[in-house]
N, C-alpha and C positions, 0 to 999 in steps of 0.2 A: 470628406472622402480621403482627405489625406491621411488624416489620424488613424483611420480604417485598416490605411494600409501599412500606418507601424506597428500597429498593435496585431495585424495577420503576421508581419515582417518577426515581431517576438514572438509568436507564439513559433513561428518555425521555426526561430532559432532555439528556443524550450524545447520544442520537439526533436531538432538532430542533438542537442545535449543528450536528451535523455536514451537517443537511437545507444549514443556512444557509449554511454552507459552503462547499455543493455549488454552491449557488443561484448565491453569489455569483462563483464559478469557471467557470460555465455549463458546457458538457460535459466540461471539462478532469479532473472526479471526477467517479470511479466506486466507490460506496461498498455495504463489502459486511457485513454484519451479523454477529455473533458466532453460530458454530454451534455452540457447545458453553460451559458454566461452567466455566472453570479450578479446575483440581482443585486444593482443599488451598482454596477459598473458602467463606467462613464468614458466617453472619447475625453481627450484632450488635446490642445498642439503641442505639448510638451515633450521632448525626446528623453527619452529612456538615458539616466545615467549609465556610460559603457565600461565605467568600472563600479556602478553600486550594485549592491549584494540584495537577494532576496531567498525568503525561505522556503524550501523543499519537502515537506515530509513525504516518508516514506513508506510503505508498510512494506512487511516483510510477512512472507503466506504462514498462517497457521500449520504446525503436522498433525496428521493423525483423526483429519475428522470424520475418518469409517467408525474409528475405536469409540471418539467421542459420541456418534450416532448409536451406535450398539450399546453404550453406557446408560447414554438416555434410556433409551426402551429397555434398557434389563433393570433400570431402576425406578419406570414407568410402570411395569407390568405385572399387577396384584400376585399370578399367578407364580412370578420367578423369585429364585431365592434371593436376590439384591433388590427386590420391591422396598421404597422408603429409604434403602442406604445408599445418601448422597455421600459424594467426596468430598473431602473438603477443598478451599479455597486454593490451596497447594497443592494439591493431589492434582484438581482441574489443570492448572497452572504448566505443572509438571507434563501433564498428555499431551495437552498442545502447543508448548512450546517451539515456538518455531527450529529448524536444525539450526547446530550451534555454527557452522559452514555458511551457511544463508547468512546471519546478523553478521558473524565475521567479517563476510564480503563488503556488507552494508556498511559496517561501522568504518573500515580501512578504506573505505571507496572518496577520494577528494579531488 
């Protein structure tokens, strides 16, 4: 029971981390909660190091995926003039690249 309740005790504190986070990025995060415990995770009595590090990834939302849906089906549909002409790898890259604003925030955020 005990372990239970350090391992709730960090996820809360994970959770107001990332409140502040959010806070500090104003609408730029959108944070979305763990649906499920990773399987193969295990209690322990072991207390959490209060100064060891662990890693965060991030994502940061795609733009532009009206364009990228209209792209599809204009390059889906036998009857339109972009039928078969795909973009290239770069071209894709380039539409939904996230705003450069959004990674900015991400990158400088510590």
């Amino acid at each position: 029971e005990k372990t239970r309740q350090d391992k709730t005790r960090k996820m809360r504190r994970c959770g107001v981390l990332l409140a502040l986070v959010a806070a500090s990025c104003g609408s730029l995060v959108e944070l979305h909660g763990p649906s499920t415990v990773p399987a193969g995770w295990r209690a322990t009595a072991e207390k959490a190091d209060p100064n060891g590090r662990f890693r965060v990834d991030v994502a940061v939302k795609r733009s532009n995926m009206g364009a990228l849906r209209r792209l599809f089906e204009e390059v889906s549909d036998p009857r339109g003039e972009k039928y078969l002409q795909y973009p290239t790898y770069e071209e894709m890259g380039e539409l939904v690249r996230p705003a450069a604003e959004h990674t900015r925030v991400v990158k400088e955020w510590r």
